[in-house]
N, C-alpha and C positions, 0 to 999 in steps of 0.2 A: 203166665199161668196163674189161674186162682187157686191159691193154696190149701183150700179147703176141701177142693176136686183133687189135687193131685200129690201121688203117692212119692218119696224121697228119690227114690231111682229115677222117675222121670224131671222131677225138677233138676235134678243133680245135670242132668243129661243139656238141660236149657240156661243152667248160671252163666252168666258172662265166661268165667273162666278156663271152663271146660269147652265153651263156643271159638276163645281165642286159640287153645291148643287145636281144634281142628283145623280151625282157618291154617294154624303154623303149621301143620302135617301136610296142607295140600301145597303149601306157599312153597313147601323147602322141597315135597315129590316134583312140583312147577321144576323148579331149579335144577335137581337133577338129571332131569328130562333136557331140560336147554342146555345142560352139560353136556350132557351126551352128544349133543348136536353142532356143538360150537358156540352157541350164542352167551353162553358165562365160562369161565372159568370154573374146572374142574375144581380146583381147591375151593374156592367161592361157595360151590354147591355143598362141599364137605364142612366147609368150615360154619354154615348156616344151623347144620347138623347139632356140629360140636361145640357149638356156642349156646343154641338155645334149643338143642333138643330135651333138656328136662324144666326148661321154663317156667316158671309160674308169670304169667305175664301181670302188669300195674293197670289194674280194672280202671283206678281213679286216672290215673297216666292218659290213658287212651283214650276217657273221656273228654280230658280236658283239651287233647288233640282234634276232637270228633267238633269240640264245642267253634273248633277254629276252622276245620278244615268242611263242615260241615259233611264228611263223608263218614262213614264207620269203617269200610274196608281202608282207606287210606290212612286214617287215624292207626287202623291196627299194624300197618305196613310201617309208617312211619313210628313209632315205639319199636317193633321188630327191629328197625335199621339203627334205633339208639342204642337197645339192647346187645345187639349181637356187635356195636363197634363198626356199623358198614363205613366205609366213605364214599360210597354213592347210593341214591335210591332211585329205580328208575321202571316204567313201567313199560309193555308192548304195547305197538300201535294192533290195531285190523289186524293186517296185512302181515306181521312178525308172529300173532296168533297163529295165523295159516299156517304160516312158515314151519313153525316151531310144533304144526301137527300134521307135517308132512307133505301140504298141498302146496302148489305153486305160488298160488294166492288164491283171494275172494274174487269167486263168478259173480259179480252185482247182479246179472238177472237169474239167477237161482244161488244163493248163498250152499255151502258147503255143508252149515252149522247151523246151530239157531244162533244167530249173532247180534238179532235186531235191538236186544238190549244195549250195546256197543255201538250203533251203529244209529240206532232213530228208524230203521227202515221196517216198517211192521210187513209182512203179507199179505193182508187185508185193513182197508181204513175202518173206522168206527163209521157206518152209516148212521146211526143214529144223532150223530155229530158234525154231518156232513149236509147244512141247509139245501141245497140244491140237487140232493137225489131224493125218489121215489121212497114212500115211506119205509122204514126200517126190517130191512131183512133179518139182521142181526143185533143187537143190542149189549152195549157196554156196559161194566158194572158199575160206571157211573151212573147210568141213567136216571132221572129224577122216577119216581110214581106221580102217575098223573091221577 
């Protein structure tokens, strides 16, 4: 945010800090949810809770995790798993996503979810990217200006 546009309440809202406590609000509702289901232990979910639910998470910590893992949500997963003491860190595949919201699993020719972020499988290709079709129907926001 350019801080000459923007008022204390909305930058407050965008600092790293306050971005890591919500990530930790949906990470630890995640876990309750697979509690209920089987897929963690109930204490697990509780103890997430009562380990770092008033957290102030280590901005520079996480960074320096980010710097290695090259991911941010992973970076912020893995400090979560220092912080709270885990002795495992572990993530859902697809197919445990499904699971864990109820479905069987993933119908490959119509997905359930929007999941193509997880998956690579977009809906539609970028025509404009695609040498061998008919000029461009649709265009990416990559596209150069010609």
């Amino acid at each position: 945010m350019i801080p000459r546009y923007s008022r204390k309440a909305m930058t407050d809202i965008w600092e790293p800090r306050t971005r890591f406590k919500i990530w930790f609000e949906i990470e630890a509702h995640a876990c309750d949810a697979l509690a209920e289901i089987g897929v963690i232990p109930k204490d697990s979910a509780k103890a997430i809770w009562d380990k770092a639910g008033e957290a102030s998470f280590d901005v520079a910590r996480i960074d320096e995790i980010e710097r290695v893992t090259k991911h941010d949500v992973i970076a912020f997963l893995t400090h979560l798993a220092e912080f709270i003491g885990a002795d495992s860190l572990a993530f859902l595949s697809v197919e445990g996503i499904y699971r864990a919201m109820g479905e069987k699993g993933r119908d490959p020719l119509r997905p359930q979810f929007t999941d193509h972020c997880f998956t690579g499988e977009y809906p539609t290709s970028l025509t404009d990217r695609t040498a061998h079709e008919a000029p461009p129907r649709q265009l990416s926001l990559l596209a150069e200006a010609s």
